[in-house]
C-alpha positions in Angstrom: 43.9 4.2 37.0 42.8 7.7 35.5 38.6 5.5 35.5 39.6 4.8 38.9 40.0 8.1 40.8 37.1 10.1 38.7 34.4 7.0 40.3 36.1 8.1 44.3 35.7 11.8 43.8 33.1 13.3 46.3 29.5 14.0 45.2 29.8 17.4 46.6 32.2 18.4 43.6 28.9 17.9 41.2 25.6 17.5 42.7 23.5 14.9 40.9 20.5 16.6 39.7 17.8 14.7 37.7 16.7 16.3 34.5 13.1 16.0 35.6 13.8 18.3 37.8 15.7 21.5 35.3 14.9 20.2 31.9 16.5 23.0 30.3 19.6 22.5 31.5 21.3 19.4 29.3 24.8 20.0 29.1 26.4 18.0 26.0 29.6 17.4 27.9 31.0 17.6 31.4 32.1 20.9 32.8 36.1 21.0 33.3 37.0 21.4 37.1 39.5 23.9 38.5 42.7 22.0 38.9 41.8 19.1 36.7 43.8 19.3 33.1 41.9 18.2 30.0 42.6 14.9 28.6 42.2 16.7 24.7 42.5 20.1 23.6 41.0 22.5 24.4 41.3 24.3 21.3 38.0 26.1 19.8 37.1 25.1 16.6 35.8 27.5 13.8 32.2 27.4 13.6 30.9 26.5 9.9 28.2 28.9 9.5 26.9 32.0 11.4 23.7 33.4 11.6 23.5 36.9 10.0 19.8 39.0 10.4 19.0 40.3 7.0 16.2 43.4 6.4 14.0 40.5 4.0 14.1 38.7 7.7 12.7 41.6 9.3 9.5 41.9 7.3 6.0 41.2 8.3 4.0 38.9 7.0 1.1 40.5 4.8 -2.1 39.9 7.3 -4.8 38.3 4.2 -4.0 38.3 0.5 -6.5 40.3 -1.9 -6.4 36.8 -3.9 -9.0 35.5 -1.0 -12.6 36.2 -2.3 -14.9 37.8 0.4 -17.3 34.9 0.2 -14.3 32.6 1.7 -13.0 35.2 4.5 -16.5 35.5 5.9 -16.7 31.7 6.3 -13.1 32.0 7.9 -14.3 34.6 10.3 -17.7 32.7 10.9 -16.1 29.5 12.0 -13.4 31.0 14.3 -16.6 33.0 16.0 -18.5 29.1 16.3 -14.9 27.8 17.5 -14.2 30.8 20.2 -17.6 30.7 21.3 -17.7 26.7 21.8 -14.3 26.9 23.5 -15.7 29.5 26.0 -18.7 27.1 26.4 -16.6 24.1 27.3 -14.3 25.9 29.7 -17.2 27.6 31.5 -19.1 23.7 32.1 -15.5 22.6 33.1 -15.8 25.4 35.5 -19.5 24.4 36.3 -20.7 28.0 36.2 -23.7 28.5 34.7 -23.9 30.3 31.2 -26.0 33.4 31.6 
């Protein structure tokens, strides 16, 4: 009876929205109604674990480590110059501007 009278309620109680259209909103289980009573309890559990921030969180990450030898990060910096400057190429003929 109970399967029964939640398929007659009006759609204007809880719009039908397609996740397409708000896919950040996913709701793991149904929103309780005003004047509708629970059918379990509603009892919060405990969580089992909390997040706590420490200071060894907080630290930055050291930028290059002196183990790198110089012949290496000048290879490194080389290719990411050839990579930035090929990427600008390709958006700029997407574009169809011409490359002075």
């Amino acid at each position: 009876v109970r399967v029964a009278s939640r398929s007659s309620r009006s759609p204007s109680r809880a719009p039908s929205v397609s996740h397409s259209q708000c896919p950040s909103v996913i709701r793991s289980r149904p929103a309780s109604l005003p004047g509708v009573s629970p059918s379990r309890s509603t009892t919060r559990r405990t969580p089992e674990a909390t997040f706590t921030p420490t200071a060894a969180g907080l630290r930055q990450e050291k930028s290059i480590p002196e183990e790198i030898p110089a012949t290496m990060k000048a290879w490194m910096e080389e290719a990411i110059r050839k990579g930035i400057a090929s990427g600008v190429q390709q958006c700029m003929a997407a574009r169809q501007v011409p490359v002075s």
